[in-house]
C-alpha positions in Angstrom: 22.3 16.3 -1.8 20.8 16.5 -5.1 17.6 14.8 -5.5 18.3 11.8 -7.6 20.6 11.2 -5.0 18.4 11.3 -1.9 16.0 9.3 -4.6 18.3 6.7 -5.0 18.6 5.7 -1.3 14.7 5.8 -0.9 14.4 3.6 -3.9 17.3 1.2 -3.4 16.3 0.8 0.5 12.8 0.0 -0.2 13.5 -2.4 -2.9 16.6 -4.0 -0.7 13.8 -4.5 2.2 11.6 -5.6 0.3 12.9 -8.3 -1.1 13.9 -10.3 1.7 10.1 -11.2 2.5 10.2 -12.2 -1.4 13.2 -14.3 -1.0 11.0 -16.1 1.6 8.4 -16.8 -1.1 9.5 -20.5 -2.3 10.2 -21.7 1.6 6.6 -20.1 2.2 4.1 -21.5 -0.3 6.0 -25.0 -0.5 5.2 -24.7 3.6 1.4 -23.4 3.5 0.8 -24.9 -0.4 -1.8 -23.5 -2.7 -4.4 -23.7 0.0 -2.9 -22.3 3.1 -1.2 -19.7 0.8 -4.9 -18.8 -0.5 -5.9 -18.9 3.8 -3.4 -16.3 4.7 -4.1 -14.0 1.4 -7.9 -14.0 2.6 -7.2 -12.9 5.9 -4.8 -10.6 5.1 -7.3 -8.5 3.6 -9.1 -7.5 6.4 -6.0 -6.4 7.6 -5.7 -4.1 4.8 -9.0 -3.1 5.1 -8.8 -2.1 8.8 -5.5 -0.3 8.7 -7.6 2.3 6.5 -10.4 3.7 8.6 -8.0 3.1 11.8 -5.0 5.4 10.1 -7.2 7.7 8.1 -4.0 8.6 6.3 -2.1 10.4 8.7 1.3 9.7 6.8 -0.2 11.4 4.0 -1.6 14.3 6.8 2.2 14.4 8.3 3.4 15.3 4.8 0.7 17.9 3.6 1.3 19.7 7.1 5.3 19.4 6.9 5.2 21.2 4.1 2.2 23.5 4.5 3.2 24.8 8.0 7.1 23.5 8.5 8.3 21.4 11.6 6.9 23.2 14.2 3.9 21.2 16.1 4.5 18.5 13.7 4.8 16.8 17.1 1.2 16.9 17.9 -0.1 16.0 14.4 2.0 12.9 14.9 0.7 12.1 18.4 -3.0 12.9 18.2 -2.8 10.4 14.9 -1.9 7.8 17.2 -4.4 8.4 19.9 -6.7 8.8 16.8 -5.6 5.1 15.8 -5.7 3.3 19.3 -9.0 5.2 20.1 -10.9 3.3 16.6 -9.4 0.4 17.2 -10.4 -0.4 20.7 -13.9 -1.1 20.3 -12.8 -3.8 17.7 -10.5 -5.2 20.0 -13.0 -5.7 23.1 -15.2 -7.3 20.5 -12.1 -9.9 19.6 -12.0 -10.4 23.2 -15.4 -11.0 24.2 -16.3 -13.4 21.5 -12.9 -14.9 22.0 -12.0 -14.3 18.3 -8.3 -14.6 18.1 -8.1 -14.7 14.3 -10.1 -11.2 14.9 -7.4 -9.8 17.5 -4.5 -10.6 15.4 -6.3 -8.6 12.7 -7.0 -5.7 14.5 -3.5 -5.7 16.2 -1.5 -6.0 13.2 -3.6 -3.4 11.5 -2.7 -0.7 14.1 0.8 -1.8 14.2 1.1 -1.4 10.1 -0.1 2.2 11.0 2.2 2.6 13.4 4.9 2.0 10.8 3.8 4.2 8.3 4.1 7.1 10.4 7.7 6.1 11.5 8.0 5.9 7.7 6.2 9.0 6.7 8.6 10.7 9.5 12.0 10.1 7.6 10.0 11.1 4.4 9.8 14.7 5.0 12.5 14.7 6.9 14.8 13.3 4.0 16.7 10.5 5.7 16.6 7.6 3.8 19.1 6.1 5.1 16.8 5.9 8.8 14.1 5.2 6.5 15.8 2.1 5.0 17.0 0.8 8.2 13.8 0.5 9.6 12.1 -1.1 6.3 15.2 -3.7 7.0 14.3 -4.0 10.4 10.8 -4.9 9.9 11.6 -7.4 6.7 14.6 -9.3 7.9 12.7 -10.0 11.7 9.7 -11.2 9.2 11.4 -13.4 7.5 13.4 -14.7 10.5 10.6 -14.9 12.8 8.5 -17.0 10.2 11.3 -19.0 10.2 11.7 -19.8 13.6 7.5 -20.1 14.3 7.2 -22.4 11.2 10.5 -24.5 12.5 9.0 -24.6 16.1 5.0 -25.0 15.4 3.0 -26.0 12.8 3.7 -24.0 9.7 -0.2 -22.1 9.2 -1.3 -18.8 8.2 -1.9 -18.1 11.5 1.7 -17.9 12.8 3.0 -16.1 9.6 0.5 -13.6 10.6 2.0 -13.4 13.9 5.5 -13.4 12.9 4.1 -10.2 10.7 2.8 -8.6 13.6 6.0 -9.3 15.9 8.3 -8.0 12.9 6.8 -4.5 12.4 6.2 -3.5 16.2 9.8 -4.4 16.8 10.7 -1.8 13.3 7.5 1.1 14.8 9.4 1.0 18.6 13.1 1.2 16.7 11.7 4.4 14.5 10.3 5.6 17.7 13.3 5.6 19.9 15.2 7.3 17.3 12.3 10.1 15.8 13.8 13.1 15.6 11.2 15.1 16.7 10.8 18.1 18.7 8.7 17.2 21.7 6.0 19.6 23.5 3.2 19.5 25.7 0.0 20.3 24.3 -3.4 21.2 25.5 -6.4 19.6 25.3 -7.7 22.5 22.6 -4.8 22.0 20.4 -5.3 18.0 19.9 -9.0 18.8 19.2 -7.2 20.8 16.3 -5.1 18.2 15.2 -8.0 15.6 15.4 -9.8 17.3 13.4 -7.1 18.3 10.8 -6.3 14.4 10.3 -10.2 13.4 10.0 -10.9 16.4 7.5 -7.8 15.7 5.2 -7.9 11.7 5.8 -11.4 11.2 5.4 -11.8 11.9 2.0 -9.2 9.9 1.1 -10.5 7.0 2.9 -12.4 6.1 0.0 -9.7 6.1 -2.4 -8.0 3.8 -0.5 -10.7 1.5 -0.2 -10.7 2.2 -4.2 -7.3 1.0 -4.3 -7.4 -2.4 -2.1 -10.3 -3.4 -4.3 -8.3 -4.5 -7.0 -6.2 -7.6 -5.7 -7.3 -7.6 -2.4 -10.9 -6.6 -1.8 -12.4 -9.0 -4.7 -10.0 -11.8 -2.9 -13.3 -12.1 -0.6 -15.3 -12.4 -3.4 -13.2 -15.1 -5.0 -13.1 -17.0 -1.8 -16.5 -17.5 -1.8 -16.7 -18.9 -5.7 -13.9 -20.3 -6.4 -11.2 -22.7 -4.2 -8.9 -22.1 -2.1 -6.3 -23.4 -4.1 -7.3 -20.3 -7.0 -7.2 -17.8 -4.6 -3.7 -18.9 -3.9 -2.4 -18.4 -7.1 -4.3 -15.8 -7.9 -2.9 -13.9 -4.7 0.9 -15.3 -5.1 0.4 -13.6 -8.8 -0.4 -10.7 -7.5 2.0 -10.2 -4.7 4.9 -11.1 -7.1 3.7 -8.4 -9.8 3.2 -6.1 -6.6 7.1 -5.8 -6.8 6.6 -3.2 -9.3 4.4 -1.5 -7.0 7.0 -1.8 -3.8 9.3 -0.4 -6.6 6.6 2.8 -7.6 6.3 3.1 -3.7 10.1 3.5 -3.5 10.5 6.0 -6.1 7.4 8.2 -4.6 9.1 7.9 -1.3 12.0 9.9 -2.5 10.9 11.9 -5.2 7.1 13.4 -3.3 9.0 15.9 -1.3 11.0 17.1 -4.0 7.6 17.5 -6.2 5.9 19.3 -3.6 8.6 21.7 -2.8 8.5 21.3 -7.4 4.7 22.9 -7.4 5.5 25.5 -4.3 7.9 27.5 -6.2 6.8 26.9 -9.8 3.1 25.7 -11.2 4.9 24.2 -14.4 1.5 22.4 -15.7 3.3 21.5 -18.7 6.1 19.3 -16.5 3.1 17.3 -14.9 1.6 16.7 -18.3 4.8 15.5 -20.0 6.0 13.7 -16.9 2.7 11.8 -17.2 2.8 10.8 -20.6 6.0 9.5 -20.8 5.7 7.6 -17.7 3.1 5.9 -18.8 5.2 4.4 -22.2 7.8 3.9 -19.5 5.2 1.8 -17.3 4.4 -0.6 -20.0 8.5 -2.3 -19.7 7.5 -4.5 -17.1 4.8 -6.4 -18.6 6.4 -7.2 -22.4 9.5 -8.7 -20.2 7.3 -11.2 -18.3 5.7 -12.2 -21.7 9.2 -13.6 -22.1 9.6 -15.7 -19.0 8.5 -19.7 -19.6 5.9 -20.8 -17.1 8.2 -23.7 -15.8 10.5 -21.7 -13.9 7.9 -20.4 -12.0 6.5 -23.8 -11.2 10.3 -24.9 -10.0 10.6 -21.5 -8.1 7.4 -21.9 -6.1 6.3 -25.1 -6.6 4.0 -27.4 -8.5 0.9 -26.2 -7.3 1.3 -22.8 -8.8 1.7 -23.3 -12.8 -0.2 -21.0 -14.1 0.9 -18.2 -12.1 2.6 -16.7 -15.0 -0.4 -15.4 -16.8 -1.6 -14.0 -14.3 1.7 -11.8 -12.9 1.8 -10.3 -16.7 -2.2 -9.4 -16.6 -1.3 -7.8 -13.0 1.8 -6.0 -14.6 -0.3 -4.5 -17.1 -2.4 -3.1 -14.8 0.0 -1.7 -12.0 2.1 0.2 -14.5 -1.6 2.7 -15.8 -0.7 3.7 -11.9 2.4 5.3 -12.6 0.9 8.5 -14.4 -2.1 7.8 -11.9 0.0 8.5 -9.1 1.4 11.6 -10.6 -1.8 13.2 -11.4 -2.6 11.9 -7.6 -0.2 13.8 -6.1 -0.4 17.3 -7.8 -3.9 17.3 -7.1 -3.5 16.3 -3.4 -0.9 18.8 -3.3 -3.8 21.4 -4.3 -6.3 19.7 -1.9 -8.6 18.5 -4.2 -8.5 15.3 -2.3 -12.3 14.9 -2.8 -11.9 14.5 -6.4 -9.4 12.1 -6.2 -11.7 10.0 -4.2 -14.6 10.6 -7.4 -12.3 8.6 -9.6 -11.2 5.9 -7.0 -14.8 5.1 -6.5 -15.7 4.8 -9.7 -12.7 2.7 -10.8 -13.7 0.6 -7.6 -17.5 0.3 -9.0 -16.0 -0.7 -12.3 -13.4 -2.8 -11.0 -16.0 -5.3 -8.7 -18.6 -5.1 -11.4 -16.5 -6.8 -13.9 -15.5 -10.0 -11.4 -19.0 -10.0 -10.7 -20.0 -10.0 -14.4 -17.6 -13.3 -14.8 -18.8 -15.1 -12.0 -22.3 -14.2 -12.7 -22.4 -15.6 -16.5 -19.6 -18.4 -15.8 -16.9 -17.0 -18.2 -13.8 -18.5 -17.7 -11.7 -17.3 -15.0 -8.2 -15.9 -16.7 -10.6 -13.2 -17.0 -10.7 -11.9 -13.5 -6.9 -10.3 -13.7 -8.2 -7.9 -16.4 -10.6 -6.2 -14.0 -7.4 -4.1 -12.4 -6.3 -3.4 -16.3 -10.2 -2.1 -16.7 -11.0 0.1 -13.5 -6.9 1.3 -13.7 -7.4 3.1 -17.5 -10.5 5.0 -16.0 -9.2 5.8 -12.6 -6.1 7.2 -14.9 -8.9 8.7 -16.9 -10.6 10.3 -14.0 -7.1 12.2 -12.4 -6.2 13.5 -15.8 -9.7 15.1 -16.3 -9.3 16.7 -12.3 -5.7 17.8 -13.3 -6.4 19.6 -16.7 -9.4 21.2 -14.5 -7.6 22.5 -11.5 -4.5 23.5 -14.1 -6.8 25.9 -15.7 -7.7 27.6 -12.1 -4.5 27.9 -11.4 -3.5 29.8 -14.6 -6.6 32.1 -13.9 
C-alpha cells in the first residue's frame, strides 16, 4: 500500500470521527448556553493539563522505539507506560476522594483514560492500520455524542455530565483497542520495567514542556480569562477555538499517517533539502484556511449555534491564522524529534509559551480591547516556527559533517 494511500485512511478516519462530536455542537451550546459552555471549557483544561505529566508522551515514546529497535519488547514499553500513568495519578485521586472533590475525580479519571487512548492510538500508528485506528476514533466519538445525549435527555443538561459522558465514551474506545492490540505479549522482569520506566521519563520528560507550550495557547490562558472576563466570553472564545481546532484534528490526521512514512523518510535518506522545501510550501498552503472564513457572514454562525455566540466569527479566522504557522512547525518538530533533540524543541515551546501568556497579560493589564486576545496564538506561533527552523538548519549542518 503506497503511502498516500495508507495516508488517506488515517486522514479520512480522523476527520469522519471527528466530526460527529462537531455535529453535536448546536444541540450542545443551545443546551449549556454561553455560560455553561464557558463552565465546561474551564474545566476541561485541567484535564488537558493533567493528561501531560500523567502520559509523559508515551505515544510519542511507542513510536521513537518502534522504529529505533522494531517490535520486539514493544510490549513492555507499552505496559510499563501504563503502570507509569496509574502510578502519577493515584495520589491525585486519593486527594479527590478525601476532600470529596468529585469535579476533581472526574478530572483525574478522564485524564488517564485520554492517555489510555492515545496509546491504543499510537499502537495502530506504527503498526499501519488505519482502518483499526479509525474504528476506534469512531467508537469513542459516536458513544460521546450518544451518551451526552442520553445524560442531557435523562438529567439536567451541565458540564458536569458532558464530562462524564466523555469519560464513559473513551474507556469504552481504550478497552475495545485493548481487546484487539496486536501485540506480542511476554513476561518481564522487574529489571527490564526499570528500563522501560526510565526510557519513557528520559524521552517524555523533555517534552513535557512543550506540551505545556502548546495547551497555553487556547487552553491554558482559558484560566486566565476566567478570572477577568465572564463566563459568557470564555464561551465564545472557547467555542471559537474548538471550531478553528478542526483544522488542527485535520493536521493531526495527516501526521497520523504520513509520521511513519517520514521517519522511515530520514532512516534511509537525510534529504535536508526535502524538509526545507516541504516546510516552505506548507506554510503558503497553511494560510487557505483562514482567507475562506474571511468569507463566511457572521449570521450563520449565530443560526448554527445560537444567539449567544455572534461574534464567534472573528475570532475562528484569528485562531485559523494561528493554527496553520503549525503546519511547517510540526514538520521541523518531527525531524528534530526524529534526531532526539527533543530538548530543543522544548527551548522554543517555552518561549513561545512566555510570549504567548505575556501578551494576554499585556491586554488585561492596560485594558485594551479584547478581540485582541486571539492574536496571542498568531504571535507566540511565528516564533515557536522561528525557534524549530533555527534547531533544524543547526542539526542539518551536523548531519552533513
Amino acid at each position: 500500500m503506497s503511502i498516500f494511500s495508507e495516508s488517506k485512511t488515517f486522514v479520512l478516519g480522523e476527520l469522519v470521527a471527528k466530526t460527529i462530536p462537531f455535529l453535536l455542537l448546536p444541540y450542545l451550546t443551545r443546551s449549556l448556553g454561553a455560560e455553561g459552555y464557558g463552565l465546561l471549557s474551564y474545566y476541561q483544561v485541567f484535564v488537558i493539563l493533567l493528561a501531560i505529566p500523567i502520559g509523559l508522551s508515551q505515544q510519542a515514546a511507542l513510536l521513537k522505539y518502534y522504529f529505533k529497535y522494531g517490535e520486539r519488547s514493544i510490549d513492555l514499553i507499552y505496559r510499563a507506560g501504563l503502570i507509569l500513568s496509574v502510578v502519577i495519578a493515584t495520589p491525585l485521586l486519593v486527594v479527590a476522594i478525601v476532600s470529596k472533590s468529585i469535579i476533581l475525580f472526574y478530572i483525574v479519571i478522564t485524564a488517564l483514560v485520554q492517555i489510555l487512548l492515545a496509546v491504543q492510538l499510537s499502537v495502530r500508528q506504527f503498526q499501519k492500520r488505519g482502518k483499526q485506528y479509525f474504528y476506534i476514533q469512531f467508537v469513542a466519538a459516536t458513544s460521546s455524542v450518544l451518551l451526552t445525549i442520553v445524560l442531557f435527555e435523562l438529567l439536567p443538561p451541565s458540564f458536569e455530565n458532558r464530562m462524564l459522558a466523555i469519560l464513559l465514551a473513551n474507556l469504552i474506545a481504550a478497552m475495545i483497542g485493548r481487546i484487539f492490540a496486536d501485540v506480542p505479549v511476554r513476561r518481564y522482569s522487574l529489571s527490564r520495567y526499570k528500563l522501560a520506566w526510565k526510557y519513557i521519563f528520559f524521552f517524555g520528560g523533555p517534552l513535557i514542556l512543550n506540551q505545556l507550550s502548546f495547551i497555553s495557547k487556547g487552553q491554558i490562558d482559558k484560566i486566565f480569562l476566567y478570572a477577568n472576563f465572564d463566563a459568557k466570553f470564555l464561551g465564545i472564545y472557547s467555542l471559537a477555538f474548538q471550531i478553528a481546532s478542526i483544522y488542527t484534528i485535520l493536521l493531526a490526521a495527516i501526521t497520523a499517517g504520513t509520521l511513519p512514512h517520514f521517519f522511515e523518510y530520514l532512516k534511509t535518506k537525510n534529504d535536508a533539502m526535502f524538509v526545507n522545501k516541504l516546510s516552505f510550501y506548507s506554510f503558503l498552503a497553511a494560510l487557505g484556511p483562514f482567507f475562506i472564513s474571511l468569507l463566511i457572514p457572521d449570521y450563520l454562525f449565530s443560526w448554527f449555534l445560537g444567539g449567544s455566540f455572534d461574534e464567534v466569527g472573528y475570532y475562528i479566522s484569528v485562531f485559523l491564522l494561528g493554527i496553520g504557522l503549525t503546519v511547517p512547525y510540526l514538520i521541523n518538530t518531527q525531524y528534530l524529534v526524529y534526531h532526539g533533540r527533543n530538548y530543543e524543541v522544548s527551548i522554543g515551546g517555552i518561549i513561545s509559551a512566555a510570549i504567548h501568556i505575556f501578551f494576554i497579560w499585556w491586554v488585561i493589564e492596560f485594558d485594551l480591547r479584547k478581540s485582541l486576545i486571539p492574536f496571542a496564538l498568531v504571535f507566540s506561533n511565528l516564533v515557536m516556527l522561528g525557534c524549530v527552523v533555527y534547531f533544524t538548519f543547526k542539526q542539518q549542518k551536523r548531519s552533513s559533517l
